[in-house]
C-alpha positions in Angstrom: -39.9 75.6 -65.3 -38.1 77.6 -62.5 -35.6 78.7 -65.4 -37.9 81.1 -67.0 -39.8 82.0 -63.8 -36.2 82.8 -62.4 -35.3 84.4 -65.8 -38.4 86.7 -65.9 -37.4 87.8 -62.1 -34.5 88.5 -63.0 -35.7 90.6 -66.4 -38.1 92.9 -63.8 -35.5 93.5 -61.4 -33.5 95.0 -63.6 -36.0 97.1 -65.4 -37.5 98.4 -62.3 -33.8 99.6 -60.9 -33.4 101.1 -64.4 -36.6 103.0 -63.7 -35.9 104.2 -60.5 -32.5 105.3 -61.3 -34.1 107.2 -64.5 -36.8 109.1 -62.7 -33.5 110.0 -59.8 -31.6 111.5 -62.8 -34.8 113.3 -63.9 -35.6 114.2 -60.5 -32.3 115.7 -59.9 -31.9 117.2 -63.7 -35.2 119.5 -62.5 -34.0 120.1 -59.4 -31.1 121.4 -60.6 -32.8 123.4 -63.5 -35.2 125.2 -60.5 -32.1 126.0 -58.3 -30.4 127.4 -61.8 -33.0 129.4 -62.3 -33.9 130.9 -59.3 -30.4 131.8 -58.7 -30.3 133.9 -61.9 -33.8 135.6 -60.5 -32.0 136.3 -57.2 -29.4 138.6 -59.0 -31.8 140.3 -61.3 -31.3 143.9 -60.0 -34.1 146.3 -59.0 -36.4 147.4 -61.6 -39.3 150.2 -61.5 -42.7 149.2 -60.2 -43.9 151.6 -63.4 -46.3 148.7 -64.5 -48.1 147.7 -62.0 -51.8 148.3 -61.8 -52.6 149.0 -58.5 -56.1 148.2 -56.7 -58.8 150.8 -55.2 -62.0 149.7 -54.0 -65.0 151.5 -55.0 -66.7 152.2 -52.1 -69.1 154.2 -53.7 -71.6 151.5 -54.2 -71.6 149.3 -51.4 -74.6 149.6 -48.8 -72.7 151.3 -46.1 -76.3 151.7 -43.7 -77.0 148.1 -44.2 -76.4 145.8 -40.9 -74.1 148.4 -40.2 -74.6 147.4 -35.7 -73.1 143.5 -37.3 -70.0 143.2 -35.5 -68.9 141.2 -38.6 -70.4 143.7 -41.2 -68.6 146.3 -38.9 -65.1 144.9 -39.0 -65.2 143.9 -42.4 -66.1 147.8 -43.4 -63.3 149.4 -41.6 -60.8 147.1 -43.3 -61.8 147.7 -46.4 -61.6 151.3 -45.5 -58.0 150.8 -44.4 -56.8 148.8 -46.7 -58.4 151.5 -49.5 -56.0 154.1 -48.2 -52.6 151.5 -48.7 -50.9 150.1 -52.2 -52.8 146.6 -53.6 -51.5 144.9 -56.2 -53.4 141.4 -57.4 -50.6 138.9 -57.8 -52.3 135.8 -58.4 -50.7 133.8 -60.9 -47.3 134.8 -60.9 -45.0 133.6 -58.6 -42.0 134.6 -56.8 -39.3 133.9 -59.1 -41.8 135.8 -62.1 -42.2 138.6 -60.0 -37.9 138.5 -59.3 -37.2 138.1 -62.9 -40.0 141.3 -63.9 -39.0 143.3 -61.0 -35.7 142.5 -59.0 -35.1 140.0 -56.3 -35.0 143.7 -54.0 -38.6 144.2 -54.7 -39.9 141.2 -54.0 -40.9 142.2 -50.1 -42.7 145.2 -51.3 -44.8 143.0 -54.2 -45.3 140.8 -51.1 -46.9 143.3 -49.2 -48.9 144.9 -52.1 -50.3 141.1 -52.6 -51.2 140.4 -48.9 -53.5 143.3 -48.9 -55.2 142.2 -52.2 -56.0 138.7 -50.3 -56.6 140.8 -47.2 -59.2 143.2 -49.3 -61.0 139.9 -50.6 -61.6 138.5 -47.7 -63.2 141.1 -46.3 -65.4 142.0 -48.9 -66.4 138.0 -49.5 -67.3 138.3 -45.6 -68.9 141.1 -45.8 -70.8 140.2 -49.0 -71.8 136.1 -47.4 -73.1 137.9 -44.1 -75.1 140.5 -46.2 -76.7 137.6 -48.4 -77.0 135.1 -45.6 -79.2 137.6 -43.7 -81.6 138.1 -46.8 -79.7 141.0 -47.9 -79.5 139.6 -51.0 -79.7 142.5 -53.7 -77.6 144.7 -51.0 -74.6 142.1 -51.2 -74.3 142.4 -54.9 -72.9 145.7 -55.3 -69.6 144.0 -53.0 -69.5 140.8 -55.3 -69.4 142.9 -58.2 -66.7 144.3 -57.0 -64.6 141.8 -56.4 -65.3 140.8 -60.1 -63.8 144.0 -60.8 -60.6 143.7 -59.2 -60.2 139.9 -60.8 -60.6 137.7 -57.2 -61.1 134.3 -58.2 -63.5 133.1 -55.9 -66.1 130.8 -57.3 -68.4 131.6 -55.2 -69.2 135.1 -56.1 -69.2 133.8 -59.7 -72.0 131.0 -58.7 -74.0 134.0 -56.8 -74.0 136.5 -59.0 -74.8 134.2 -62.0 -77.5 133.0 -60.1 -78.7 136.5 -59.3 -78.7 137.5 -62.8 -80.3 134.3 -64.1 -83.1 134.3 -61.3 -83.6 138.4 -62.4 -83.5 138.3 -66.0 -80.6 139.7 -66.7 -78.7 136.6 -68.7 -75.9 139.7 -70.5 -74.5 140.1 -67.0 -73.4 136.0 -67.0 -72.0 136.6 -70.2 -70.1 139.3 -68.6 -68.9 136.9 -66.3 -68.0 134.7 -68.5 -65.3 137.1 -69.9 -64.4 138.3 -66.4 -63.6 134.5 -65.6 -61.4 134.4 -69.1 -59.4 136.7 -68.5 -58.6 135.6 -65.1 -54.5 134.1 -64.4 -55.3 131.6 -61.8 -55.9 128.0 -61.1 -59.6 128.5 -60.3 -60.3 129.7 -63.7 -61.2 126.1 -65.2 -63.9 125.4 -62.3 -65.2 128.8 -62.3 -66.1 128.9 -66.2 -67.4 125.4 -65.5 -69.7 126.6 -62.8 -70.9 129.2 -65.4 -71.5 126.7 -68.3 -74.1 125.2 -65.6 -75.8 128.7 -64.9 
């Protein structure tokens, strides 16, 4: 009886070390693909920046008067201000080695740059917008949501607000518009927030 037991040890041991040293060779196959390729991005040379589509909040809309004595409301108003005057570029999706490849490994700081301001502009208007609502501003708050549907952020919770704005207003086209708004979006939050809307 100890034979087979012994055997069958003997039969896993060896098929677990030819596991292991499979997933090493795959581990280090991918590894080595990654460095490959991100070596050939390093020495793409300098392109034009022709292409991109560059981000300018509309201020035209948003309720400038409304809390304006909120510190919060405040600060989040003269950054948007700021950051309207600068370069934003919405990024999200593509990562560095796209952006190397499209562009040249010399751009990348600038792209950077361009792309910290669009997360800078969002979260600013998201704050602005959650203090406006949370203080029963509701309808003032929606003009700044909307925007930041138009400049493709992907935060779910503007999505969930303004669909239930539009639902609890009759206004059902606009979550439609959402709908294709969230569609055409290039980022990982894209599944949830079409989800979110499927539930509106």
């Amino acid at each position: 009886m100890k034979y087979p037991i012994f055997a069958s040890f003997i039969i896993l041991t060896l098929v677990i070390r030819h596991a292991i040293r499979r997933n090493r060779r795959l581990d280090e196959n991918s590894r080595h693909s990654f460095w490959d390729i991100e070596r050939a991005a390093n020495e793409v040379r300098r392109k034009p920046l022709d292409d991109l589509i560059f981000v300018v909040p509309d201020m035209s809309r948003f309720p400038l008067s409304v809390m304006e004595d909120d510190e919060i409301v405040r600060d989040c108003r003269r950054m948007v201000e700021e950051l309207s005057a600068q370069k934003i570029v919405n990024l999200t999706g593509q990562t560095n080695t796209d952006l190397k490849f499209r562009y040249g490994a010399a751009n990348l700081p600038t792209l950077m740059e361009y792309d910290e301001r669009f997360t800078l502009l969002v979260q600013n208007l998201q704050k602005w917008a959650d203090r406006l609502w949370d203080n029963g501003y509701v309808e003032d708050s929606i003009p700044i949501l909307e925007e930041q549907i138009r400049i493709h952020a992907d935060i779910s919770s503007v999505y969930r607000k303004l669909a239930a704005y539009y639902r609890d207003n009759g206004m059902p086209e606009k979550i439609d518009e959402l709908r294709k708004s969230a569609e055409s979006l290039n980022s990982a939050s894209k599944a949830s927030i079409l989800r979110s809307l499927d539930q509106a």
